[in-house]
C-alpha atoms as an extended CHARMM CRD file, in Angstrom:
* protein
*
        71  EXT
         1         1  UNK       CA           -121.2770000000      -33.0500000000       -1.0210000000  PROA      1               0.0000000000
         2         2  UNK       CA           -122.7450000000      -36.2280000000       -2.5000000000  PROA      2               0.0000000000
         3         3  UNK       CA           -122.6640000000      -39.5090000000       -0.3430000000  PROA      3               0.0000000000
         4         4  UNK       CA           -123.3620000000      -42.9310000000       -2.0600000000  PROA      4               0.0000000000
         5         5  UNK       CA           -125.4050000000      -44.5640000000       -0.0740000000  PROA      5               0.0000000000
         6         6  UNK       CA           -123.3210000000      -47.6190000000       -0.1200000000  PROA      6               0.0000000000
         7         7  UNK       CA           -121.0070000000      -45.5750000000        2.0310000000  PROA      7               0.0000000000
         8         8  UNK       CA           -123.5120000000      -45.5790000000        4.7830000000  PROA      8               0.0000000000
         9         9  UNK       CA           -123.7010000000      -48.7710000000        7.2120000000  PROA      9               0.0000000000
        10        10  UNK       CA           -127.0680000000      -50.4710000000        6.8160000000  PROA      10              0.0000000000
        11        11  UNK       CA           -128.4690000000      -48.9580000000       10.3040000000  PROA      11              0.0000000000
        12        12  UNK       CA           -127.0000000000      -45.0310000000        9.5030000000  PROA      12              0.0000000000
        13        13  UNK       CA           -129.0340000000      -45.4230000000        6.0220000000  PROA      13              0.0000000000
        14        14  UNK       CA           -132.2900000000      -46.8510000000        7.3790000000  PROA      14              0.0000000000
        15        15  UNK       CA           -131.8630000000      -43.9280000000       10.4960000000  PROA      15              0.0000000000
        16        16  UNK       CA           -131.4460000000      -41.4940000000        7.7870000000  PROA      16              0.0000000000
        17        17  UNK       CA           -134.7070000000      -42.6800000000        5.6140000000  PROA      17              0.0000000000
        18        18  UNK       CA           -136.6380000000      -43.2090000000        8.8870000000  PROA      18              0.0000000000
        19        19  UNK       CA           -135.9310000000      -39.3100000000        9.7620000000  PROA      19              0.0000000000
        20        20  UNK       CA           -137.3370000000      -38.3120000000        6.4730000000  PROA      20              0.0000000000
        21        21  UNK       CA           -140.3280000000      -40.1640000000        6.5380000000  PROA      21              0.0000000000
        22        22  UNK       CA           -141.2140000000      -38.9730000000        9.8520000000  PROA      22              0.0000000000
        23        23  UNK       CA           -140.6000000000      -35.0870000000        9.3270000000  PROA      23              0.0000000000
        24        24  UNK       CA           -143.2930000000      -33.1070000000        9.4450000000  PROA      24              0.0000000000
        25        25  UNK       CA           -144.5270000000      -31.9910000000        6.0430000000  PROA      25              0.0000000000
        26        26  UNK       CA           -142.8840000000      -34.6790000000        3.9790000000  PROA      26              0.0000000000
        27        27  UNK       CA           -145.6500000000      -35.2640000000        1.0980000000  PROA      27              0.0000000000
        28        28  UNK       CA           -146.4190000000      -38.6170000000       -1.0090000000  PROA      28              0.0000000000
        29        29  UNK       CA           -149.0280000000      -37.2110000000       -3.1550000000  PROA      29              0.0000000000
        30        30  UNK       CA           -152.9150000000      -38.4950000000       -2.9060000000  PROA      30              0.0000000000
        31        31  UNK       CA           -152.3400000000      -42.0290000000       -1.9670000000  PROA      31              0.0000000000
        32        32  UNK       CA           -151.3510000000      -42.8400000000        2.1060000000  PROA      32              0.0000000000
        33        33  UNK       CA           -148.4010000000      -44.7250000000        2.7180000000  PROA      33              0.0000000000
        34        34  UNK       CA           -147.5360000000      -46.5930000000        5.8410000000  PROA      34              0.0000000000
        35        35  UNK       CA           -144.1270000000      -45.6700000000        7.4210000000  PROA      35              0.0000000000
        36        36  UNK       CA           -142.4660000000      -48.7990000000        6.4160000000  PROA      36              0.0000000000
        37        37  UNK       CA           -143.9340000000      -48.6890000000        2.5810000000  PROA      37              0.0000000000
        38        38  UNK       CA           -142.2740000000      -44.9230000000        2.4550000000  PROA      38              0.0000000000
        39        39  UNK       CA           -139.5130000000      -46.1050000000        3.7060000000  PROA      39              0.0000000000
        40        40  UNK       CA           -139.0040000000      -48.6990000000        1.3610000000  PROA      40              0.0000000000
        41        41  UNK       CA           -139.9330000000      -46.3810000000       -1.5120000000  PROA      41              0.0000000000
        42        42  UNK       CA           -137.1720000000      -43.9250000000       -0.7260000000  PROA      42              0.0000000000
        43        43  UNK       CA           -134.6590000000      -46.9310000000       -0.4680000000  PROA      43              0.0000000000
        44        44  UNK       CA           -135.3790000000      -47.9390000000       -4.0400000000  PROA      44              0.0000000000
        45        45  UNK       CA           -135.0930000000      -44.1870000000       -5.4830000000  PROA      45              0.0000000000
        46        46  UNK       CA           -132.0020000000      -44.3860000000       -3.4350000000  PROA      46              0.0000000000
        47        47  UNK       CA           -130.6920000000      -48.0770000000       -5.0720000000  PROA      47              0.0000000000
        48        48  UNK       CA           -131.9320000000      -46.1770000000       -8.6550000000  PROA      48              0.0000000000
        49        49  UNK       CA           -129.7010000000      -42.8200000000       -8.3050000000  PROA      49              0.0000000000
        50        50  UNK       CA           -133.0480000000      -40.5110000000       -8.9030000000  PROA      50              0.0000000000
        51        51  UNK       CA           -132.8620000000      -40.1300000000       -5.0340000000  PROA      51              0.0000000000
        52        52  UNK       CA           -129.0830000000      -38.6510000000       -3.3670000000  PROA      52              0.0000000000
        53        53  UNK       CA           -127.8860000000      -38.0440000000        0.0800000000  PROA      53              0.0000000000
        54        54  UNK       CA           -126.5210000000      -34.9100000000        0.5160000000  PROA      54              0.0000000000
        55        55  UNK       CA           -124.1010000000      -34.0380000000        3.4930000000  PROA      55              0.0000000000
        56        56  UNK       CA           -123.7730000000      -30.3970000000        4.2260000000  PROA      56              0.0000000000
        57        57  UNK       CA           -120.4560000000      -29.2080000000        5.7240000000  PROA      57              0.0000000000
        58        58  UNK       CA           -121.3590000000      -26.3920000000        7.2040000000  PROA      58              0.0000000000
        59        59  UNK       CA           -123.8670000000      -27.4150000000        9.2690000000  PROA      59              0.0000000000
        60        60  UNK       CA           -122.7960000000      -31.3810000000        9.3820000000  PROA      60              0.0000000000
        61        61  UNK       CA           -125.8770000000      -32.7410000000        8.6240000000  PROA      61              0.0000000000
        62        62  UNK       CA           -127.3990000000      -35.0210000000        5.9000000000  PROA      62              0.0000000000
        63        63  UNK       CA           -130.6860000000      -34.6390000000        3.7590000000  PROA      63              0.0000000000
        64        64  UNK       CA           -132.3280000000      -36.2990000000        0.8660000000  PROA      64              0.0000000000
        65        65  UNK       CA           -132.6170000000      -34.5350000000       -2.5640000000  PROA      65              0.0000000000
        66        66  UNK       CA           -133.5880000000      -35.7650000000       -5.8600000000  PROA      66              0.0000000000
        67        67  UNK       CA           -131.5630000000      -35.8400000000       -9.1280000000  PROA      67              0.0000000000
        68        68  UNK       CA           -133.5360000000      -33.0730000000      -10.2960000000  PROA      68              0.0000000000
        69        69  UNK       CA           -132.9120000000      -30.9930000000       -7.4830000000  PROA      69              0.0000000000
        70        70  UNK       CA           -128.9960000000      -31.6860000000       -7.4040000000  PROA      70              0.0000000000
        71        71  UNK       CA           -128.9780000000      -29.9070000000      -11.3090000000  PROA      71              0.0000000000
């Protein structure tokens, strides 16, 4: 299931972008980003629609997946 991130209240959505930054083996290509400039990147793709939040049933929890990855 899809969740606009609208849906979310302002401190669920940053909670949710924070966990994903801070996951171990989450990859920004060459160039180092600082937790906060990731963070902010992800809230844009978000604010775009080339980034989703996913909610899986099943297992009740939430990830991040982009457009690409939802087709």
């Amino acid at each position: 299931m899809i969740i606009p991130y609208t849906e979310l209240s302002e401190d669920a959505l940053e909670a949710l972008v924070e966990d994903f930054v801070t996951r171990d083996g989450t990859d920004y290509g060459w160039d180092e980003m600082s937790r906060q400039e990731k963070t902010t990147h992800l809230l844009a793709f978000l604010k775009t629609g080339e980034l989703l939040i996913s909610y899986d049933e099943d297992t009740e929890s939430c990830g991040l997946l982009t457009k690409g990855e939802l087709e």
